[in-house]
N, C-alpha and C positions, 0 to 999 in steps of 0.2 A: 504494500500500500504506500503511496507517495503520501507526505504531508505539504504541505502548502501555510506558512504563515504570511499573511495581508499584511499590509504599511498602513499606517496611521495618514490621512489626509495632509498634513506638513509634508512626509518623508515622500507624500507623492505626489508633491509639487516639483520633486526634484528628479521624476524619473525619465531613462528617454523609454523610447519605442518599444525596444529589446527587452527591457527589466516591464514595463506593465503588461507586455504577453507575457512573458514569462514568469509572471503573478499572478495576473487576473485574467487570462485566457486556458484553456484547454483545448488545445489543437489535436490532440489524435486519441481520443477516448474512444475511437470503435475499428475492435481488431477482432479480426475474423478466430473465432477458435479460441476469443477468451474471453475472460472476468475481470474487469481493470477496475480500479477503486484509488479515490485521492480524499485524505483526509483536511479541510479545511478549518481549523482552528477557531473561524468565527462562528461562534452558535455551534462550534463541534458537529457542522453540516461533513459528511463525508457523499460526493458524486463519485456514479461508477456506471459501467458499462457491460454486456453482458451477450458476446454474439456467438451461441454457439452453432454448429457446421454438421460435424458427425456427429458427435458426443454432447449428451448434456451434458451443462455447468453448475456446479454447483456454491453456492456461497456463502464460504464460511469466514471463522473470526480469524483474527490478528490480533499481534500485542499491542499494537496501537490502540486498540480497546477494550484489551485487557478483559474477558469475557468468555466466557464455558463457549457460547456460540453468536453470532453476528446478532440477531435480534432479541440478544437478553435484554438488554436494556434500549433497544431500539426500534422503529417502525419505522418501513420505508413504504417510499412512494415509486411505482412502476407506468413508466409507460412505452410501449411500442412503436418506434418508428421505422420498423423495415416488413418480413414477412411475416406471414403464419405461424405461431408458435404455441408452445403448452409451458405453464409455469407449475408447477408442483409443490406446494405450502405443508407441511407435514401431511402427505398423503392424498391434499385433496387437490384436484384435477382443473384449470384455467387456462380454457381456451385464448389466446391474445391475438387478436389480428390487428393488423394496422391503426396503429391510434387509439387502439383499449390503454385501460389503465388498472392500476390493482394497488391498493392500499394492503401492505403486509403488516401486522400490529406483533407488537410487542411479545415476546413469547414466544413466537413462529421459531423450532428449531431447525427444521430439512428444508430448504427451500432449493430447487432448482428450473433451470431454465433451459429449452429446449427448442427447435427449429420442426414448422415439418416438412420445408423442400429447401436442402443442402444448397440448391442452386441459387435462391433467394431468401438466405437466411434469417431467424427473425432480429432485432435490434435493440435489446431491452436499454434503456435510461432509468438509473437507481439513484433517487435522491434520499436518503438518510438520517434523521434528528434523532439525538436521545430523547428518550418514551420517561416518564411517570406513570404514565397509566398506561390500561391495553384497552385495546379496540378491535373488535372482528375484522377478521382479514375479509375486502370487498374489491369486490368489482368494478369498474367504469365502463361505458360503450358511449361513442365520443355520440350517436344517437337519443343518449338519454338521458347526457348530463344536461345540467344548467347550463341555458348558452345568454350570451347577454348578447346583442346587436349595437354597437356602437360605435359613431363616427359619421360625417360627414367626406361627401366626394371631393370639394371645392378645397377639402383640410386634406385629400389624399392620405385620409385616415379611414375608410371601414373596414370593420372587422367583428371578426365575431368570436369571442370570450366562453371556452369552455370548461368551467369550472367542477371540477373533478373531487379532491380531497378539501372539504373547506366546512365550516360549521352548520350550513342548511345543507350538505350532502352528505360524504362517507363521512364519519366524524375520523379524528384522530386526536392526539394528545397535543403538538405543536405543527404537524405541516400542515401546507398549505399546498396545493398542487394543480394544476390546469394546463391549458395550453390555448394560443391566441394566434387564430386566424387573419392572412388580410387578405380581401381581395383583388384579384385582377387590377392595378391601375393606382393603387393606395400600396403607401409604402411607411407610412412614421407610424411608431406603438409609441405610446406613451410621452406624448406631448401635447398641452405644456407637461413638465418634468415635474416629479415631488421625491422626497426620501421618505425614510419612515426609519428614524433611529429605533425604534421597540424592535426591529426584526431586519434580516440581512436575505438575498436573494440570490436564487441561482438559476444562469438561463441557458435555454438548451435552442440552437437556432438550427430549425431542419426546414428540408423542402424548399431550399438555397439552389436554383438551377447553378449547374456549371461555372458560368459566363458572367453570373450574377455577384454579387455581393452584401453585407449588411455594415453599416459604419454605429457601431454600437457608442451611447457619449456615455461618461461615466465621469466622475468628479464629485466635489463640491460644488453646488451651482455656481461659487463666484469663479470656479477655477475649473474648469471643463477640458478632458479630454477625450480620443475616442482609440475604438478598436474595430481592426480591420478582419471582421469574421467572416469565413466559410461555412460551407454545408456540413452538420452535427460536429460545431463545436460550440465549445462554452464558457460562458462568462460568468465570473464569482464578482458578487457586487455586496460589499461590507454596508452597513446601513446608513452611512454617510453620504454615501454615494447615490447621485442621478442612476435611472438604467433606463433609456433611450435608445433609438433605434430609429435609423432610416436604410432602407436597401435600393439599390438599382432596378430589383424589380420587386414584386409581393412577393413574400416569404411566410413561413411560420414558426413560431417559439413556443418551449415550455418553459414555463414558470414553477418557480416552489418557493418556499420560504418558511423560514424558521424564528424564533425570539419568543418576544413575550406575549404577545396576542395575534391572534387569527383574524380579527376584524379589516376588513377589506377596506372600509374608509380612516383606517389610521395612519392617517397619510400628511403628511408636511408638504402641501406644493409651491410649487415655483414660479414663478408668473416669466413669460418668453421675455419681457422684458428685463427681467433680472439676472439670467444667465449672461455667461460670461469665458 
């Protein structure tokens, strides 16, 4: 398991190019035939990845957390962004197709993960908080989650918000989990910009054509920088921090987040005027 320690907003006034990818980006988290995991130190979020081929995967603990097995003290959020697969939760059987999701609760000891056509394997995305509580391992179908519709064409913002692990759906102990659609011709998430110091986020950018690109901003709003992301990589955003987004074409993200409250409106924003 990698670890990953974030800079303080000061120390990241001072960094070039190099050093905030090589902080706050994750360029190659999906690798054919394995289980990849990087521990992030903020909210003790650990991101990981999960593409197995021939062979289930399976996912267990490390001394980084110290732990009989991965979800002693833990609940993860799952979502699929490649083929067909089956997830296996001590014994019990999750179909996943493209853009399901599965809340794993606290507890869960056997978990693995599985492909059913080697040629188009499937893609799991494992996002990770330490649990207090347990919560039934659940389901998502990107059909029957909560979907929000919002945005304006004239903002080259629509999109459509499908809220997956969050307090009026699967419950959990601290994540939060979804993922945000845009359409055709709309390309900004998340502007104007806000932070939300109670809680830190992690973003997963898939369904990035080729040719395309996403310029993610990230900073203190007085002090803004960005990042130049690809298709399924990911950006770790401390709770200081903007997490904006414009792409060359429409794209889509998952979101998660972890701290001390799950409320979606506890948000600090930013007025476009004020960034910098």
């Amino acid at each position: 398991m990698q670890v990953r320690y974030l800079p303080d907003k000061t120390r990241f006034q001072r960094m070039t190019t190099a050093e905030l990818r090589e902080t706050f980006l994750i360029e190659d988290l999906f690798a054919p035939g394995e289980l990849q995991l990087v521990y992030v130190e903020v909210d003790r979020a650990i991101v990981g990845s999960a593409v197995p081929v021939k062979e289930p995967l399976s996912l267990g603990t490390s001394k980084e957390i110290a732990s009989e097995f991965f979800a002693q003290r833990r609940e993860i959020g799952v979502l699929n962004v490649g083929g067909p697969g089956r997830i296996v939760v001590d014994g019990k059987t999750f179909a996943m197709d493209n853009r399901d999701g599965l809340y794993i609760g606290r507890g869960s000891r056997e978990i693995t993960f599985s492909s059913e056509v080697q040629a188009k394997p499937a893609m799991y995305y494992l996002v990770s908080y330490p649990a207090h509580a347990q919560y039934p391992t659940t389901q998502a179908h990107s059909t029957t989650a909560a979907a929000v519709h919002l945005g304006v064409t004239p903002d080259c913002n629509v999109r459509t918000i499908r809220k997956y692990i969050h307090p009026a759906g699967i419950a959990s102990c601290q994540l939060v989990m979804g993922f945000t659609e845009l359409e055709e011709g709309s390309v900004w998430n998340t502007m104007p910009a806000h932070t939300h110091e109670r809680r830190s986020e992690v973003y997963l950018y898939f369904d990035i054509e080729e040719d395309a690109t996403v310029f993610h901003l990230m900073g203190a709003p007085e002090e803004t920088r960005h990042l130049v992301v690809h298709n399924r990589q990911v950006v770790l955003s401390p709770s200081w921090s903007i997490h904006s987004g414009v792409g060359t074409r429409n794209y889509t993200f998952v979101w998660a987040m972890g701290g001390e409250n799950q409320d979606f409106d506890d948000q600090d924003g930013v007025a476009v005027a004020g960034l910098r």
